[in-house]
C-alpha positions as CSV (number, residue, x, y, z in Angstrom):
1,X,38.1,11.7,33.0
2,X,37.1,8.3,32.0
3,X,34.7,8.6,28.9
4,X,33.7,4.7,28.3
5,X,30.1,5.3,28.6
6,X,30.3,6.5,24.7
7,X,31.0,3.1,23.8
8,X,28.6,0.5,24.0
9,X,29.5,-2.6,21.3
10,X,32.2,-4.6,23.7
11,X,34.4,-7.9,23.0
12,X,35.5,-10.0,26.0
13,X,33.5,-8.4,28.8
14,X,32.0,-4.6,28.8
15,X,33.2,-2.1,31.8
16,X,31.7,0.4,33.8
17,X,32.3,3.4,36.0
18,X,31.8,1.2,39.5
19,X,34.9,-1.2,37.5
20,X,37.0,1.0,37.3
21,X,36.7,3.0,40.8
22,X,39.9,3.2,42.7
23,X,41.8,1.2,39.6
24,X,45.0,2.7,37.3
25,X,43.8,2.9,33.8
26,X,45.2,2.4,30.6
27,X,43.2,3.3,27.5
28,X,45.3,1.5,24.2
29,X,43.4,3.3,21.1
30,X,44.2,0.9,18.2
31,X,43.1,-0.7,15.1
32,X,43.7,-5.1,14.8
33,X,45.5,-4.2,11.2
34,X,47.7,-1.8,12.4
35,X,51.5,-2.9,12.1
36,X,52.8,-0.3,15.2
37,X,49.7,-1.2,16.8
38,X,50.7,-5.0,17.3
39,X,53.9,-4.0,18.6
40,X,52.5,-2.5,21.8
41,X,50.2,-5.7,22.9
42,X,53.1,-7.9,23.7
43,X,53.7,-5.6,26.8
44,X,50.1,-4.5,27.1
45,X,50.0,-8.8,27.7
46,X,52.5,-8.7,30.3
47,X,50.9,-5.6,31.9
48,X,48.0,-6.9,32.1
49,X,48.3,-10.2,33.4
50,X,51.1,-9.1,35.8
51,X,49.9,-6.0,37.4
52,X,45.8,-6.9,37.6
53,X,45.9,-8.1,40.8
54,X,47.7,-4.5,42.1
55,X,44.7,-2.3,40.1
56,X,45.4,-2.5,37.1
57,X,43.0,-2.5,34.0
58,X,43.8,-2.5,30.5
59,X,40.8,-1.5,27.8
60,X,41.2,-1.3,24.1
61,X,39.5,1.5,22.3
62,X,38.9,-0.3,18.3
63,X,39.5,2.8,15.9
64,X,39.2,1.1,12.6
65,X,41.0,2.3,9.8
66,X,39.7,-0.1,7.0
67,X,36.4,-1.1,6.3
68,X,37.1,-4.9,7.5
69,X,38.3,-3.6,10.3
70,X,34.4,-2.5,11.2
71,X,33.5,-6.0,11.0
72,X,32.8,-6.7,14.4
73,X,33.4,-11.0,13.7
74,X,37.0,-9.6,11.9
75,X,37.8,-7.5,15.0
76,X,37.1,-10.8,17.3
77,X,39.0,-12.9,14.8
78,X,41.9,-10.2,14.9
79,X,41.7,-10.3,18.9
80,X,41.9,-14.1,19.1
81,X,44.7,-14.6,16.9
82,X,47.1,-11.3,18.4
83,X,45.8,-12.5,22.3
84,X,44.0,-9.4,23.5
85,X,42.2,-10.6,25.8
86,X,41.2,-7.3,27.7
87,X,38.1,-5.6,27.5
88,X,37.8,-3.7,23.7
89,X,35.4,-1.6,23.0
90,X,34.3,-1.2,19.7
91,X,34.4,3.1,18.3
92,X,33.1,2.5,14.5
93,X,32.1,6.2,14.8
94,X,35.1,7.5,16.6
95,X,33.7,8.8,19.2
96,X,35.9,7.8,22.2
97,X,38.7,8.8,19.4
98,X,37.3,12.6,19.3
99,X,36.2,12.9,22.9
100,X,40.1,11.8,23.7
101,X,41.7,13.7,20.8
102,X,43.7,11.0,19.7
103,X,45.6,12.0,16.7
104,X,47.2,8.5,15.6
105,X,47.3,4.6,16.6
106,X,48.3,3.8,18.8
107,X,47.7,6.1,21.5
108,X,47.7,4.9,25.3
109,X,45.7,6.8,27.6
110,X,47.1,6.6,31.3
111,X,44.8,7.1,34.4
112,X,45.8,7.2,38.3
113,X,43.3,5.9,40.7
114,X,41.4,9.1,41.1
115,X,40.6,9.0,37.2
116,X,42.9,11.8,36.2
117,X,44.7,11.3,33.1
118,X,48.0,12.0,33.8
119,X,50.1,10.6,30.6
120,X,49.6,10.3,26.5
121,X,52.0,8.0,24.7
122,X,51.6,8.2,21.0
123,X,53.2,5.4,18.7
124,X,55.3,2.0,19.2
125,X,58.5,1.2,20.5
126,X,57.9,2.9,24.0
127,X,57.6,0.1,25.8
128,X,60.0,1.1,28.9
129,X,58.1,4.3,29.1
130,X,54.8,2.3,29.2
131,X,55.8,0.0,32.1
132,X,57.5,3.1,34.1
133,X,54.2,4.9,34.3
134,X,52.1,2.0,35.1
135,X,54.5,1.7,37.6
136,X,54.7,4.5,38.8
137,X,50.7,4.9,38.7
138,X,50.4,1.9,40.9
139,X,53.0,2.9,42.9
140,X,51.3,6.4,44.1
């Protein structure tokens, strides 16, 4: 189940339940600093510019591990320069990071069309894994 409504501090556009109805889901937990973290936007990118049109939404969950990372201007500066350009919301008090038991950045969170989750990828370097399940999501 989709828990967004626990965030409320958002950079490039908020989201909402009625957003996300009948949409696949994924949920990248991350922090702007984080080197493993960086190496997942590149296909996050593609993902999300590709596939938007079939249902697809992307939405960063901001975990920050350093205190500049809870500087809400450093995030946006962080966002800009990496091109995130997805929804993010911000989780200064970790939150979203508890309510999904994340355990480590990054973590992406995958959700079908009904809102089920139905995968957890932990760490980088998984990028075929990533695009299979989108895939596969938007496929069923």
């Amino acid at each position: 189940m989709l828990l967004l409504a626990l965030g409320s501090a958002w950079i490039n556009g908020g989201v909402t339940a009625p957003d996300l109805q009948g949409k696949v889901v994924v949920l990248d937990v991350f922090t702007v600093d984080c080197y493993n973290c960086q190496n997942v936007v590149p296909t996050l990118r593609t993902l999300y510019s590709k596939d938007r049109a079939r249902g697809l939404r992307v939405i960063g969950i901001h975990a920050p591990e350093t205190p500049a990372e809870r500087s809400r201007p450093y995030v946006e500066q962080s966002l800009k320069r990496q091109g995130i350009v997805w929804p993010v919301v911000i989780d200064n008090d970790f939150a979203l990071w508890h309510a999904y038991n994340v355990q480590a950045w990054p973590t992406q969170l995958f959700f079908d069309r009904h809102g089920k989750l139905r995968k957890v990828i932990v760490g980088d370097s998984q990028d075929e894994e990533v695009r299979a399940e989108v895939e596969s999501l938007l496929n069923s």
